[in-house]
N, C-alpha and C positions, 0 to 999 in steps of 0.2 A: 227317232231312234228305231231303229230296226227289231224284230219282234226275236225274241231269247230262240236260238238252235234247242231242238227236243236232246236233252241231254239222258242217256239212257244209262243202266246201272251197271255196277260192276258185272263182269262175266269171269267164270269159271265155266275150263272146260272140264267135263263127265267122259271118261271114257265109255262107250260104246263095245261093246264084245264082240256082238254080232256081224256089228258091222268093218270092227276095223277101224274105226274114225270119233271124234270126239263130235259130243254134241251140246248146245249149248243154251239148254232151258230158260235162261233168264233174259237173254238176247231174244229167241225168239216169241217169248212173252210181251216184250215192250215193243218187237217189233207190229205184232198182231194186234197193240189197242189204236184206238179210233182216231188219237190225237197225231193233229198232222205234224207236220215237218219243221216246217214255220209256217206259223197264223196265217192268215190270207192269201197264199199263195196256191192253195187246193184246184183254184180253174187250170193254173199251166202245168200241172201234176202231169199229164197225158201231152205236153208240146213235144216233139219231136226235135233234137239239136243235134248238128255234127262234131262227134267229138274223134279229136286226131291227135296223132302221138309221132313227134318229129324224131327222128336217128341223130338226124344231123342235116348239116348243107354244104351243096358245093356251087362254086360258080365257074360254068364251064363257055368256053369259045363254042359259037356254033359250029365252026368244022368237028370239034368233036362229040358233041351230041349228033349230027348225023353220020359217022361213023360208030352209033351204039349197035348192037348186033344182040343175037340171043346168047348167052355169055359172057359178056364185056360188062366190069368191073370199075362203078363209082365212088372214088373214092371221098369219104365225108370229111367233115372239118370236125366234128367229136372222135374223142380214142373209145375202147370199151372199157367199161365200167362209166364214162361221164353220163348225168343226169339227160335224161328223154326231156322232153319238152312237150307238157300235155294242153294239148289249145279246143277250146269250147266256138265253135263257130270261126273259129280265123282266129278270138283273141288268145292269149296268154292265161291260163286256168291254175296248171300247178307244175311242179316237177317230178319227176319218180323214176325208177330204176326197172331196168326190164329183170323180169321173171318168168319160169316156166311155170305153168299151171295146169293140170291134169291136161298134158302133154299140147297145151297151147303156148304163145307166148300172153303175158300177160304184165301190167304196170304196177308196181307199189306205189303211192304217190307220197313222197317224200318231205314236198316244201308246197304250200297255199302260195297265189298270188296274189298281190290286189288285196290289201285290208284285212281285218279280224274278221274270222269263223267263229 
């Protein structure tokens, strides 16, 4: 059986004055003690993974992939608003919704895949 997720405590956000932004004492308390993540797995802390985030797909004839130009418009098989597709290495990780984030895009992930967290 796989070793218990560090489950961390409720949060309340503090508003901040100075800053404009909430901050969140109690999060970053359990983030800064010692205990890892889950038990044993401390060596891959540092691995490095490709993590990608899909729009959508198309399946196009080669005549017109080599008619793509700077400008030219692919059109996807998702609408906006449907779920991204968030893949860890090639496989299938979670789903989530695109968002702006201090003026990047950015993912909420919405739905786990693959078993209990």
């Amino acid at each position: 059986m796989p070793p218990e997720p560090q489950t961390l405590p409720a949060v309340e956000a503090v508003p901040d004055a100075s800053q404009g932004a909430a901050a969140f004492p109690a999060l970053a308390s359990a983030l800064t003690k010692s205990r890892p993540l889950v038990e044993g797995l401390e060596p891959l802390y540092d691995v490095s993974v490709s993590l990608s985030v899909e729009l959508g797909r198309a399946t196009l004839p080669i005549r017109d992939i080599l008619r793509f130009q700077a400008g030219s418009v692919v059109r996807l098989d998702n609408a906006p608003g449907d779920p991204v597709e968030i893949c860890l290495n090639g496989k299938l990780l979670a789903r989530g919704e695109v968002v702006i984030q201090d003026e990047h895009f950015a993912v909420r992930i919405t739905e786990l895949i693959g078993g209990e967290r």
